[in-house]
C-alpha positions in Angstrom: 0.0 0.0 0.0 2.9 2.3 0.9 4.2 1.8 -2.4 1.2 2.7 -4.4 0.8 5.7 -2.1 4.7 6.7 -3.3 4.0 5.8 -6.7 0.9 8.6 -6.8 3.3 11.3 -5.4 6.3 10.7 -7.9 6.3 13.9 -10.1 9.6 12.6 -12.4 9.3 12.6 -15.9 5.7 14.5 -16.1 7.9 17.1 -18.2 8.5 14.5 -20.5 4.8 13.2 -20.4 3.4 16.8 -21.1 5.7 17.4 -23.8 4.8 14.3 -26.0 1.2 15.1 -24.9 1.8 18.8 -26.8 4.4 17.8 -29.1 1.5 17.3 -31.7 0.1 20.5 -31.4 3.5 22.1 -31.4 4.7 20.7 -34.8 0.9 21.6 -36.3 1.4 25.7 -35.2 5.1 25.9 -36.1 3.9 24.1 -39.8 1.3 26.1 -39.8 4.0 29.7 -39.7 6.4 27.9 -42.1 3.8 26.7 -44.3 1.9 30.0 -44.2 5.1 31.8 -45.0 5.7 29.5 -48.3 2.0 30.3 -49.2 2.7 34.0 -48.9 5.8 33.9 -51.2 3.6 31.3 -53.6 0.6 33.8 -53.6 3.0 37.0 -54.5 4.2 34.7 -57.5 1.1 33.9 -58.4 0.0 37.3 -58.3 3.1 38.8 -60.6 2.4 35.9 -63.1 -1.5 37.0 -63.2 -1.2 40.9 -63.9 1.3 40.2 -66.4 -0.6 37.9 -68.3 -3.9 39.6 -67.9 -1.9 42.9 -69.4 -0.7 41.1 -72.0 -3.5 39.2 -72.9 -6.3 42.3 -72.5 -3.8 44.7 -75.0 -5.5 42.8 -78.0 -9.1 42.8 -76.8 -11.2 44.6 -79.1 -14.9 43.1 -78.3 -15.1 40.2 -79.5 -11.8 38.3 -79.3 -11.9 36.6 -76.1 -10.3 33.4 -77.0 -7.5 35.1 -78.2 -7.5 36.5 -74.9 -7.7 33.6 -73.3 -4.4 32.1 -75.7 -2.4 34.9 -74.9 -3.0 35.1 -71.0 -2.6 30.9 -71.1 1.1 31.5 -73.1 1.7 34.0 -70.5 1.2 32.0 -67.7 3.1 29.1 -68.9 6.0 31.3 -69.6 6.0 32.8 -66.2 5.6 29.8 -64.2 7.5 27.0 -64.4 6.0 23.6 -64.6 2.6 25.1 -64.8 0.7 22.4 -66.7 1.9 19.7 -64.4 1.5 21.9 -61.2 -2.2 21.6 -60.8 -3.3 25.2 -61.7 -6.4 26.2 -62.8 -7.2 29.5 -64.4 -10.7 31.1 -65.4 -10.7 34.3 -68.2 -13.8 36.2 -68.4 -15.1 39.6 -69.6 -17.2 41.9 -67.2 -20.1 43.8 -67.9 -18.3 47.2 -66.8 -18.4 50.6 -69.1 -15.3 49.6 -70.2 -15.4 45.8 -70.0 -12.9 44.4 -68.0 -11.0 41.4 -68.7 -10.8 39.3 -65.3 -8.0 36.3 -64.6 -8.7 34.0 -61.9 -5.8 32.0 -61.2 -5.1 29.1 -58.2 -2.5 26.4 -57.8 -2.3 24.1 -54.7 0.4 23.9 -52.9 2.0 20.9 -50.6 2.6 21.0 -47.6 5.4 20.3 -45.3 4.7 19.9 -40.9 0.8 20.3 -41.5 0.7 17.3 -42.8 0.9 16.1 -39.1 -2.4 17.6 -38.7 -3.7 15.8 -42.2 -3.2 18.7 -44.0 -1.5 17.7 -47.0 -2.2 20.7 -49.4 -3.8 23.9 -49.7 -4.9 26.2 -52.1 -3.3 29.6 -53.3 -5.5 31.5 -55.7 -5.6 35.2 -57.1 -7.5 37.4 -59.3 -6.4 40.3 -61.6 -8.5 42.4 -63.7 -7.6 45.3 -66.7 -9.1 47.7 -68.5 -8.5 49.7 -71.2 -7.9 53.5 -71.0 -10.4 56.4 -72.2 -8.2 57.9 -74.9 -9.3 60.6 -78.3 -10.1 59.0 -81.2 -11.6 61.3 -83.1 -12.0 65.2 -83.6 -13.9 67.8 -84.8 -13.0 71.2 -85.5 -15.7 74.2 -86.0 -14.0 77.1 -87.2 -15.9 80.1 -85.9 -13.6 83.4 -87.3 -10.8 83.7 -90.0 -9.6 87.1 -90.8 -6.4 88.8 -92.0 -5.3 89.7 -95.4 -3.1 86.4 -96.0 -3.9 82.8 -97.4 -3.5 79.9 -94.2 -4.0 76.6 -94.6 -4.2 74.8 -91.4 -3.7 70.9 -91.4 -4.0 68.6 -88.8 -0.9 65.9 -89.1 -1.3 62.8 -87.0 1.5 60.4 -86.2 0.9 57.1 -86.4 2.5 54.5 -84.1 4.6 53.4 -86.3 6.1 57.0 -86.9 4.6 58.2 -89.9 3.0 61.1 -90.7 -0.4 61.6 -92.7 -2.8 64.8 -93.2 -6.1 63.6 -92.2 -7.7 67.3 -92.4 -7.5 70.4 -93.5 -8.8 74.3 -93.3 -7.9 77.0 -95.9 -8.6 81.0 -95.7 -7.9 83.1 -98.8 -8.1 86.8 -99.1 -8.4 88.3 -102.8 -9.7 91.4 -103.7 -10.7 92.4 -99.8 -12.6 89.7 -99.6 -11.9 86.6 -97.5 -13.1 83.2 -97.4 -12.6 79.7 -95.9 -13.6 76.0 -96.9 -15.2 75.1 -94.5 -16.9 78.0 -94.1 -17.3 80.1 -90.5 -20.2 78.3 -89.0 -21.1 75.9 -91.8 -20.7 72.3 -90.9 -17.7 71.0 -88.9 -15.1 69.2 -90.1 -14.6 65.7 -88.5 -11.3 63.9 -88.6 -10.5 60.4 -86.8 -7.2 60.0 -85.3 -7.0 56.2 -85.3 -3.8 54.6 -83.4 -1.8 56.8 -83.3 1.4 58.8 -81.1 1.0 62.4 -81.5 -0.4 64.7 -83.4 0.1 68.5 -84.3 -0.9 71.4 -86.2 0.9 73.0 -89.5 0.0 76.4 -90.8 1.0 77.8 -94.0 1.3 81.2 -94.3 1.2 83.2 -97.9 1.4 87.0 -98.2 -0.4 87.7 -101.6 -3.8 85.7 -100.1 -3.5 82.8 -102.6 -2.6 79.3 -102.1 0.7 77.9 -102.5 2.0 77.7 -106.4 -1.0 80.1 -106.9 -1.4 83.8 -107.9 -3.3 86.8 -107.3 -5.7 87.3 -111.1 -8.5 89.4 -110.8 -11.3 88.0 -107.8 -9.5 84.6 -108.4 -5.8 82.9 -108.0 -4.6 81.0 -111.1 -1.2 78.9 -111.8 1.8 80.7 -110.9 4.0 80.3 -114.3 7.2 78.4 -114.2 10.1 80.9 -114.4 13.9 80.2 -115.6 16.3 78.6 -112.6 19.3 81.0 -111.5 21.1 77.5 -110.5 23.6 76.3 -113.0 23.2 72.9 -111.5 19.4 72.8 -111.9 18.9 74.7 -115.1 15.6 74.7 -117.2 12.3 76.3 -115.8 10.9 76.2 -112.4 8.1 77.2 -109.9 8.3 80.3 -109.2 10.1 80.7 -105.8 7.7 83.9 -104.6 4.6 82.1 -105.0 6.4 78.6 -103.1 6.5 78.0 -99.2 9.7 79.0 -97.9 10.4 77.2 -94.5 11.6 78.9 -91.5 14.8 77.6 -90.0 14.9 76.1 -86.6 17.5 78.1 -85.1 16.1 81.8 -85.4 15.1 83.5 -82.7 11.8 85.8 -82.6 13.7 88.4 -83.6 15.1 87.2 -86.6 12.6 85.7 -87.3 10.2 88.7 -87.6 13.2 90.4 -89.9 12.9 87.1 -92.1 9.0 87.3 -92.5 9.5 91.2 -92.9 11.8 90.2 -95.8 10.5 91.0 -99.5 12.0 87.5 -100.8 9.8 86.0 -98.0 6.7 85.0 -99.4 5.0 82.4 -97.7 6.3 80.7 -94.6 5.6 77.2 -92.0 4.3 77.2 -88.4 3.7 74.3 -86.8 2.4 73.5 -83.2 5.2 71.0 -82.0 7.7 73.6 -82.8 8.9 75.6 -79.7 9.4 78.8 -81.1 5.7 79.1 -82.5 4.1 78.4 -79.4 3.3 81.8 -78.5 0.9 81.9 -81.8 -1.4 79.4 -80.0 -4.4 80.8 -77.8 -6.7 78.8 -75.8 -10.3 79.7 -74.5 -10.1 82.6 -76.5 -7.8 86.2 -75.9 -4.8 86.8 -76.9 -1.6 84.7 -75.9 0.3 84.4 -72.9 2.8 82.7 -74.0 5.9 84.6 -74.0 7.4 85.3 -77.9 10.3 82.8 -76.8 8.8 79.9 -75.6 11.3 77.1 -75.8 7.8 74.8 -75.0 5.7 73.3 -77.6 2.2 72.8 -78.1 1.5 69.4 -77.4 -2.1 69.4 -79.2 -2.9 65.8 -78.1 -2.8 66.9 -74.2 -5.4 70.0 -75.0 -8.0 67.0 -75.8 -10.2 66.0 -73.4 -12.9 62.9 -73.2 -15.3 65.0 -70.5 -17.3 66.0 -73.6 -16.0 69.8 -73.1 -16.2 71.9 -76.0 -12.7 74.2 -76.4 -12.0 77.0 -78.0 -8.4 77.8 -79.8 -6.9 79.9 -81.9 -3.6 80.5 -83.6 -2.3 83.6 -85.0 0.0 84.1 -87.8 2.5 86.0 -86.5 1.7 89.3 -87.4 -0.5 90.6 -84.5 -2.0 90.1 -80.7 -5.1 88.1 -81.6 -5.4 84.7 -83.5 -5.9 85.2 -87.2 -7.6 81.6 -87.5 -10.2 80.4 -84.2 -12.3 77.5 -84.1 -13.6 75.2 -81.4 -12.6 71.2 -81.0 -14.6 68.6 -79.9 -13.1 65.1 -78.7 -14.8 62.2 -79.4 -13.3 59.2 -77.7 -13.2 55.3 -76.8 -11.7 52.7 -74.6 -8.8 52.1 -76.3 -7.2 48.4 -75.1 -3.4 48.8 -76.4 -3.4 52.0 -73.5 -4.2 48.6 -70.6 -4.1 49.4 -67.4 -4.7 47.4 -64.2 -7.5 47.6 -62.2 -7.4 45.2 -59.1 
């Protein structure tokens, strides 16, 4: 009896008792922390691997292409994450019914794992989502002129540049003056003239500028402008008849200053000379919302004409002058029509 009673009061080795009682527990928490941090780092990978192939794949979307979509984000993801087809992942790609549509990835892969596995949990589940849209961007533009006036012939064209670098006229405004009487096609007021913009970099405006009123190679005849007749070449290396050099364009160098350049247009062998928009120096010719510049005559900033658009429906009102005077010789006001554009993707979750 005594010994049973000694027995009931020995307290060695309960330490060891209690801890192989816990030690379960203990391995399923400290698995849970290392497992939990390889989750983290698998869900950040995951997560990298889905906004790049959702960017990828939404830059093509234009409506209707989904399972191109779908083939690019796919190629994307297999090129991002090793072993992918063998892994386990599954991915979902689906358009929403947002103004824009957004193109939404849903992307999981499980994961093994190591000490939960004492606690029968032998793999969980690391999944993701990632979503883009495309950007609001100008598409299209229309210009209303609203005055022309001045005694010289301008012909303002709008020059986009395309993405690939090229340059095309996609519309045009003339003024002529003959006879104290001016005129422009399109008219002040009458219809306005529309141009689209497509894909495209930049754009910017040119103005030609022509003292005797009528259009380039043209000349003054009565109430009209007729041919300009070829004259004989001063050049020994280019002999034979040419155009007429008073009635051609005669393009301003880059280098002048204002004040030279004044003293060039002020010339008598200057007969017709070039602004354009994205050229520093002729930024202070450019008015907008009407006035007269503020620009200062020596502005080493251009006009950036695609950042005076604007997709809040807005009318604006600009003007340019051609160099002669305080207030704009040419005024009209632009509208901006625009659209999601897709190749502009952006992320939104």
């Amino acid at each position: 009896m005594k010994k049973f009673r000694d027995f009931l009061k020995d307290t060695s080795g309960a330490t060891a008792l209690t801890f192989g009682l816990l030690l379960v527990p203990l391995l399923g928490v400290t698995g849970l922390a290392v497992d939990y941090t390889r989750a983290s780092s698998d869900h950040a990978e995951l997560q990298n691997a889905a906004d790049a192939a959702v960017l990828w794949g939404a830059s093509t979307y234009n409506g209707s292409n989904l399972p191109d979509v779908k083939a690019r984000i796919q190629q994307s993801l297999r090129a991002n994450l090793p072993g992918f087809d063998a892994s386990g992942a599954t991915y979902d790609v689906s358009v929403t019914d947002d103004v824009p549509a957004r193109i939404k990835l849903s992307l999981a892969r499980p994961m093994k794992t190591t000490f939960m596995q004492v606690l029968s949990q032998n793999s969980m589940d690391i999944g993701t989502t990632s979503t883009a849209s495309g950007a609001l961007t100008p598409k299209q533009a229309t210009i209303k002129v609203t005055n022309v006036k001045g005694i010289y012939y301008k012909k303002i064209s709008i020059i986009v540049v395309g993405a690939d670098g090229a340059e095309k006229q996609v519309g045009s405004i003339e003024y002529k003056y003959i006879n104290n009487t001016g005129t422009s096609n399109p008219a002040v007021g009458s219809t306005p003239l529309t141009f689209d913009l497509g894909t495209y970099k930049s754009f910017y405006f040119t103005m030609i500028v022509k003292k005797d009123g009528c259009a380039i190679g043209m000349k003054p005849s009565g109430r009209n402008c007729v041919d300009a007749p070829k004259v004989k070449s001063n050049d020994p290396k280019n002999p034979g008849m040419v155009d007429d050099p008073k009635y051609q364009i005669t393009p301003v160098p880059n280098n002048l200053n204002f004040d030279n350049e004044n003293k060039f247009y002020g010339n008598d062998t200057t007969y017709a000379f070039l602004v354009k928009s994205n050229r520093a120096r002729d930024a202070w010719r450019f008015v907008e919302g009407g006035g007269q510049s503020t620009v200062p005559k020596d502005s080493d900033t251009p006009v950036i004409m695609d950042k005076l658009m604007n997709c809040d429906g807005s009318v604006k009102k600009h003007g340019w002058e051609d160099g002669g005077g305080g207030t704009p010789d040419f005024e009209y006001t632009l509208t901006t029509g625009c659209a999601f554009d897709y190749s502009q993707i952006r992320l939104t979750q």
